[in-house]
Structures are given as structure tokens and as C-alpha cells.
MARKELO-753685 format. One record per atom (N, C-alpha, C): x, y, z; residue in one letter. Coordinates in pm, whole numbers, padded with zeros to 5 digits, always signed. Atoms other than C-alpha are relative to their C-alpha. Example, Ala and Ser with C-alpha at 12.3 -4.5 7.8 and 13.67 -1.06 7.14 Angstrom:
<rs>
+00089-00119+00000A+01230-00450+00780A+00090+00120+00000A-00082-00119-00006S+01367-00106+00714S-00077+00109+00073S
</rs>
This chain:
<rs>
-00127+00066-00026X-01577-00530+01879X+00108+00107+00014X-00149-00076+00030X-01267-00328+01985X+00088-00047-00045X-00094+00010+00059X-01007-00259+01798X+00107-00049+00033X-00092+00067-00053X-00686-00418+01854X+00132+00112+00023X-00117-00060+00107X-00447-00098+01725X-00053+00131+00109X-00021-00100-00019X-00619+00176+01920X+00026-00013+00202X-00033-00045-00142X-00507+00082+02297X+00105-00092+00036X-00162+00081+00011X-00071-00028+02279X-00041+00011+00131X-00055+00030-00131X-00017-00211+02626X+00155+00035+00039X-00140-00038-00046X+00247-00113+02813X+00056+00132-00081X-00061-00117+00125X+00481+00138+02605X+00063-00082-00091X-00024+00064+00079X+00465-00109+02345X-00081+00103-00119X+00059-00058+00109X+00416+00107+02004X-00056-00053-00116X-00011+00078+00127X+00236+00102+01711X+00101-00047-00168X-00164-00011+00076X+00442-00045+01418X-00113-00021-00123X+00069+00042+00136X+00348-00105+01027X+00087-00078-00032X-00033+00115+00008X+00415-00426+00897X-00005-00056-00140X+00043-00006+00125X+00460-00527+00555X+00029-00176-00030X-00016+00177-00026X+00393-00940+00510X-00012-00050-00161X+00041+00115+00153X+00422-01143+00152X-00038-00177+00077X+00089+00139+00000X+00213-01435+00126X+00008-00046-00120X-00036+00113+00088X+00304-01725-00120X-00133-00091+00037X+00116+00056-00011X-00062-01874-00186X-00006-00101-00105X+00089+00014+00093X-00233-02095-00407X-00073+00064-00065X+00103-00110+00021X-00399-01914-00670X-00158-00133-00042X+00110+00097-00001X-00727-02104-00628X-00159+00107+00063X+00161-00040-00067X-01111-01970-00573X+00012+00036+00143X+00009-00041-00152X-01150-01823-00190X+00095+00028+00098X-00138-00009-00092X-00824-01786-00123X+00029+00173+00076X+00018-00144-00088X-00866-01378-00069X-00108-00017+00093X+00113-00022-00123X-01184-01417+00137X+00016-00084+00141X-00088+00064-00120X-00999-01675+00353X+00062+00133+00076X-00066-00121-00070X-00761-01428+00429X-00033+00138+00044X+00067-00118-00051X-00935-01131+00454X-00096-00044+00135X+00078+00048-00069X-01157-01321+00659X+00052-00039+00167X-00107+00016-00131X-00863-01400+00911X+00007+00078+00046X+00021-00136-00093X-00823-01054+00982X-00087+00068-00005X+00106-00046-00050X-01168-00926+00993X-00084-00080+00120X+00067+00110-00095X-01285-01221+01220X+00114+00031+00141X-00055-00004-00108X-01025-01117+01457X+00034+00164+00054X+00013-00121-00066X-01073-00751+01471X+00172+00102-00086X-00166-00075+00060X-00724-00638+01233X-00013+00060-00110X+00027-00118+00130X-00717-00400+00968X+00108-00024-00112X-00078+00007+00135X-00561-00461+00647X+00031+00173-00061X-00072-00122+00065X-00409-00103+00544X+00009+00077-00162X+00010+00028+00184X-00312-00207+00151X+00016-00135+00015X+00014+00139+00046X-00358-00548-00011X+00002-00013-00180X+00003+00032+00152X-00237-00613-00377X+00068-00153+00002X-00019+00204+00035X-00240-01000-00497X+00000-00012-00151X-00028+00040+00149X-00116-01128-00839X+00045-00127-00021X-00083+00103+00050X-00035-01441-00999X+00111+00015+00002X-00136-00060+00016X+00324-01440-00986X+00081-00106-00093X-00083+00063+00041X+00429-01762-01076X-00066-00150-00093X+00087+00024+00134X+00196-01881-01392X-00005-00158+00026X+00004+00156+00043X+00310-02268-01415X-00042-00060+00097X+00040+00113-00130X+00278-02370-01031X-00097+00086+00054X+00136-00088-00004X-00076-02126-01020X+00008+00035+00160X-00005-00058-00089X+00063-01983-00696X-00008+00168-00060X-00046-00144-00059X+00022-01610-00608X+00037+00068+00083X-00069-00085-00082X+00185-01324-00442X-00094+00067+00070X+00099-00132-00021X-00053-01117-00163X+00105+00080+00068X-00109-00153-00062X+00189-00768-00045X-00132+00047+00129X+00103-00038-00145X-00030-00727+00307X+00036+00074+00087X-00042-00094-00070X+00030-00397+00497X-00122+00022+00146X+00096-00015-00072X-00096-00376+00815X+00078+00052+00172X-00065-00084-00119X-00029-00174+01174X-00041-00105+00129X+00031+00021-00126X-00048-00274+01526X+00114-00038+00095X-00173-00009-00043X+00183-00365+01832X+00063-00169-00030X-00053+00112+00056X+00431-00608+01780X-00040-00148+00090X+00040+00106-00025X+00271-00893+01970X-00117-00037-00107X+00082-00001+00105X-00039-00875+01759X+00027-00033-00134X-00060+00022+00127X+00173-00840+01452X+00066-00118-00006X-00057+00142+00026X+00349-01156+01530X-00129-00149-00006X+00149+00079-00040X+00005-01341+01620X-00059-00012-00144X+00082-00028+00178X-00120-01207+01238X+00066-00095-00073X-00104+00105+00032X+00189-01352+01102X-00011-00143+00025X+00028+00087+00012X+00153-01690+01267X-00119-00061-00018X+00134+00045+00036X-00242-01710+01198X+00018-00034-00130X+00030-00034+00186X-00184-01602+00807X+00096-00191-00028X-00016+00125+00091X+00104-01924+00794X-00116-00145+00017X+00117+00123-00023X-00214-02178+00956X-00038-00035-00116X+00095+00052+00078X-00421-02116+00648X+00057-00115-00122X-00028+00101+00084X-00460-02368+00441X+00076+00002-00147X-00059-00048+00091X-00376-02233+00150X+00158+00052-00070X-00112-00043-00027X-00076-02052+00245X+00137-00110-00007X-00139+00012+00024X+00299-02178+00146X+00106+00073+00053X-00113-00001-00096X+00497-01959+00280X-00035+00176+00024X+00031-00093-00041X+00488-01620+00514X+00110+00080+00029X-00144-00081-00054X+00773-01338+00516X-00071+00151+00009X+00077-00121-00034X+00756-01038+00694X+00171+00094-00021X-00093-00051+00039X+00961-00808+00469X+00042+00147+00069X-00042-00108-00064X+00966-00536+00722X+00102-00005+00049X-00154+00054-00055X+01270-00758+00882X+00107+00043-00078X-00167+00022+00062X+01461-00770+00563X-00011+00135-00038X-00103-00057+00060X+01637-00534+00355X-00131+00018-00127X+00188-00051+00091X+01290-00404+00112X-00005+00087-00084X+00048-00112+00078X+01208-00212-00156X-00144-00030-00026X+00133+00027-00022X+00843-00112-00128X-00060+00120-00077X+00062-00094+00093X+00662+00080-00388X-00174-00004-00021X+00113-00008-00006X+00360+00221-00422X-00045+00080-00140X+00070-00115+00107X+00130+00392-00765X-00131+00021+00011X+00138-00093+00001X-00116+00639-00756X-00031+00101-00102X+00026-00126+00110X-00301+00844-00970X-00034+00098+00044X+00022-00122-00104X-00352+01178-00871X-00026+00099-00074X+00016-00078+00106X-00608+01401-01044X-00057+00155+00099X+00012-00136+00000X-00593+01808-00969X-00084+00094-00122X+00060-00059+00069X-00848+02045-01070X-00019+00093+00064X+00042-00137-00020X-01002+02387-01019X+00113+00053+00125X-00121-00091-00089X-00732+02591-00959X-00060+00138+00052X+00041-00158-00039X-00948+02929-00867X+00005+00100-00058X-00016-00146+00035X-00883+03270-00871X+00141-00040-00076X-00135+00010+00074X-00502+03196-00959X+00046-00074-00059X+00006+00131+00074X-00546+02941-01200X+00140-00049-00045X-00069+00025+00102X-00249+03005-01415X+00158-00046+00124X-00077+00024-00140X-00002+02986-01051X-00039-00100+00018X+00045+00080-00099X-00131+02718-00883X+00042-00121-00123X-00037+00110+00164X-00136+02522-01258X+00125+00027+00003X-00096+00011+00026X+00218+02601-01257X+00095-00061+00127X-00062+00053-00189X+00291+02506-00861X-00007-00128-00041X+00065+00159+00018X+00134+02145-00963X+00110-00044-00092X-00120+00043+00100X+00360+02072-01263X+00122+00008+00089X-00139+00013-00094X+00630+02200-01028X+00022-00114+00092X+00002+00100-00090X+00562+01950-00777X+00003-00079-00056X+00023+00138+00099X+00489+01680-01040X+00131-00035-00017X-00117+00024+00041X+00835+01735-01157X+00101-00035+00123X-00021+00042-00101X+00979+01761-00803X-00019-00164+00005X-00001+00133-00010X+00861+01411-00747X+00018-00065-00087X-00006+00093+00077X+00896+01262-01030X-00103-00074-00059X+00138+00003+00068X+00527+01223-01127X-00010+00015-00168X+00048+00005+00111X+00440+01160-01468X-00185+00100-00052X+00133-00053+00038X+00149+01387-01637X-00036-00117-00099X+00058+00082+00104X-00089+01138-01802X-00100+00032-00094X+00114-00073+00052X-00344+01357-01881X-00003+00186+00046X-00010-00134-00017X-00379+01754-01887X-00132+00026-00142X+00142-00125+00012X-00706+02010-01981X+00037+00109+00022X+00004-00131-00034X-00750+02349-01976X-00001+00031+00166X+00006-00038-00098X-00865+02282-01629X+00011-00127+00087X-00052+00076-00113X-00700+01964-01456X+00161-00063-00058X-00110+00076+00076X-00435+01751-01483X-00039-00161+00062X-00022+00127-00082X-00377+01353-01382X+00181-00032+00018X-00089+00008+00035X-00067+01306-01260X+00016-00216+00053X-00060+00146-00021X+00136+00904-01236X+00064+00009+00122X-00132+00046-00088X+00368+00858-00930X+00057-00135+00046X-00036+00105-00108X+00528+00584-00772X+00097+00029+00078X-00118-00027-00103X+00747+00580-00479X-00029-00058+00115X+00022+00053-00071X+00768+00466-00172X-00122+00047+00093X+00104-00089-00057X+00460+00550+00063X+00004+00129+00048X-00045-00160-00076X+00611+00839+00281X-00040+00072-00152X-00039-00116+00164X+00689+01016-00121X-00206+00018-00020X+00164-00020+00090X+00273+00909-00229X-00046+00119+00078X+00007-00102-00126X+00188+01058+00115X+00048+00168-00027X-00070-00165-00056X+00372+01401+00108X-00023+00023-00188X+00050-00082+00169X+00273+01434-00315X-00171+00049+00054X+00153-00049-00005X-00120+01399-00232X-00017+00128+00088X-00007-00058-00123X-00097+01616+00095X+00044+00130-00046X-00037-00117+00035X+00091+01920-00088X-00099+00016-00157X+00072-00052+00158X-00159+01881-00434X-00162+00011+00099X+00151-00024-00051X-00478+01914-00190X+00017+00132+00064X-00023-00159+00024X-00357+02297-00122X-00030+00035-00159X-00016-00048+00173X-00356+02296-00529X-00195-00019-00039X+00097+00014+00083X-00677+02147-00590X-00072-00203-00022X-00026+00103+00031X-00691+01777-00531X-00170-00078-00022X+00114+00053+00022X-00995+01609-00642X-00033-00166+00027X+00002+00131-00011X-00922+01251-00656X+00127-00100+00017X-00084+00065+00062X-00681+00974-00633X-00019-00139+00002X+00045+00141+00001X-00685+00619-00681X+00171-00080+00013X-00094+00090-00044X-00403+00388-00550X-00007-00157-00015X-00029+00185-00023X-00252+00021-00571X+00051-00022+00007X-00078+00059-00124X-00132-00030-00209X+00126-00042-00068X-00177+00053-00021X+00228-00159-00164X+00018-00120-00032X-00046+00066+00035X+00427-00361-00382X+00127-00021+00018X-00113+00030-00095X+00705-00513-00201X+00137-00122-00060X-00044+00080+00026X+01008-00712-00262X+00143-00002+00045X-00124-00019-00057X+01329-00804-00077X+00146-00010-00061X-00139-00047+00083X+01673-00686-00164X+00087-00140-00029X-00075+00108-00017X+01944-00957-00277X-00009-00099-00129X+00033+00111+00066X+01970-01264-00492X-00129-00086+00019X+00127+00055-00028X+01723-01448-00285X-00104-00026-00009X+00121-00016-00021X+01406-01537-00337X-00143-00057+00070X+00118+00028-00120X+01070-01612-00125X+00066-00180-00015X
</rs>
């Protein structure tokens, strides 16, 4: 099946798209949806889903996903069809704060152990990374921030030593009084 993302018509670009979904929290409700955009060839990016709102057993899914903006509007009106679904905002429109945390564990620093261990902390602090853990010979650091920030931490600690990280995708929420 081709992809939908790797051939923009026209000089229509690609865009990233960041959609909340107001669900039912009920049995099959992720495999629905995931199922919407794998059955049609679309790539989900990040995907974090939580109960949000305990008494009326709805949840929140934060759904990041690229392509051109016809497509992206097509995703959008498939996702409000499902059944499940209550209500569909695509907070890339509004006014957003969009956060992301990762863990991010550095090890074997080399020949210049005691440098490179001190470049890392530097950067940690730079961003604003939390150390959660530290060894003789790694560290783990915390971050959150917006993606670009996760992006440009991992990318300068894999010159250091980067071994691993583990992420959970974009958590989104629009500016204002308002809510969904």
C-alpha cells in the first residue's frame, strides 16, 4: 500500500497535526482508532490516551500525526464518524501548549570520560533536564518540553553517549478558559 505522506500533490506541504479526541473510555475504543488510520494507510507519530474525566468514563487521546492538509482534514473528519468519538479538535488551529517527557539514559563516555560526563550534566542543566539517576558510568536524565527542545536534547546527548530513551508522545492542551 502507498503511503499517503511520501508524495505532497501539487506544492501542497507536509504539515504535523496535533488532534484531541474526547472518547468513551470503553473496551476497543484504541483499536477502533488505530484501526482508522492503519486501514487507510496514515501514520500515527505519538498517541497518549488517559481517562480524563473519571465520573462520565470518557477519555482524552493527544494524536500527532503528519501529512498534507487535505489528508489531514479527511483524518479529522473520519476520527469524528467513529462511533465512539464525542468530540474532535485539532489543537494545531488554536493557541496550544504541547509537551512532551522523555527519559534519556547516557553512558560510556570513552577515552574522556570525566569531559564528556561533565558536557552531559551541562546540557542537562541547559535544558532543564532533571538527573534521576547517576553511576560511576551513566546517567538518566528527565526532560519535558516541547518536541523541537526533546528533539535537539537527544540529538546533542548521542555525541555524549546516548544509549537509550523512552518517551510519552505529546500531551496537548489549549490555551484560555475554555474547555474541549
Amino acid at each position: 500500500m502507498k503511503s499517503h505522506y511520501s508524495d505532497p500533490t501539487g506544492n501542497q506541504t507536509i504539515e504535523r497535526r496535533t488532534f484531541c479526541v474526547l472518547v468513551d473510555n470503553e473496551p476497543g475504543v484504541l483499536a477502533r482508532i488505530a484501526g482508522m488510520f492503519s486501514g487507510r494507510g496514515y501514520n500515527i507519530e505519538s498517541l497518549t490516551v488517559s481517562e480524563t474525566e473519571h465520573e462520565a468514563h470518557l477519555s482524552r487521546f493527544t494524536i500527532v500525526t503528519s501529512g498534507i492538509p487535505s489528508v489531514l482534514n479527511q483524518i479529522e473528519a473520519q476520527l469524528e464518524r467513529l462511533v465512539p468519538v464525542h468530540k474532535v479538535v485539532n489543537l494545531t488551529a488554536k493557541n496550544t501548549i504541547e509537551r512532551e517527557l522523555a527519559l534519556v539514559k547516557v553512558a560510556q563516555f570513552g577515552a574522556e570520560r570525566s569531559e564528556h560526563r561533565m558536557e552531559a550534566l551541562r546540557l542537562a542543566t541547559a535544558f532543564g533536564a532533571k538527573t534521576v539517576d547517576a553511576t560511576l558510568n551513566s546517567f538518566i536524565f528527565e526532560l519535558s518540553g516541547p518536541y523541537e527542545d526533546v528533539e535537539r536534547f537527544i540529538n546533542l546527548m548521542s555525541a555524549i553517549g546516548l544509549v537509550e530513551v523512552s518517551r510519552t508522545g505529546a500531551a496537548a492542551i489549549a490555551r484560555g478558559a475554555e474547555g474541549l
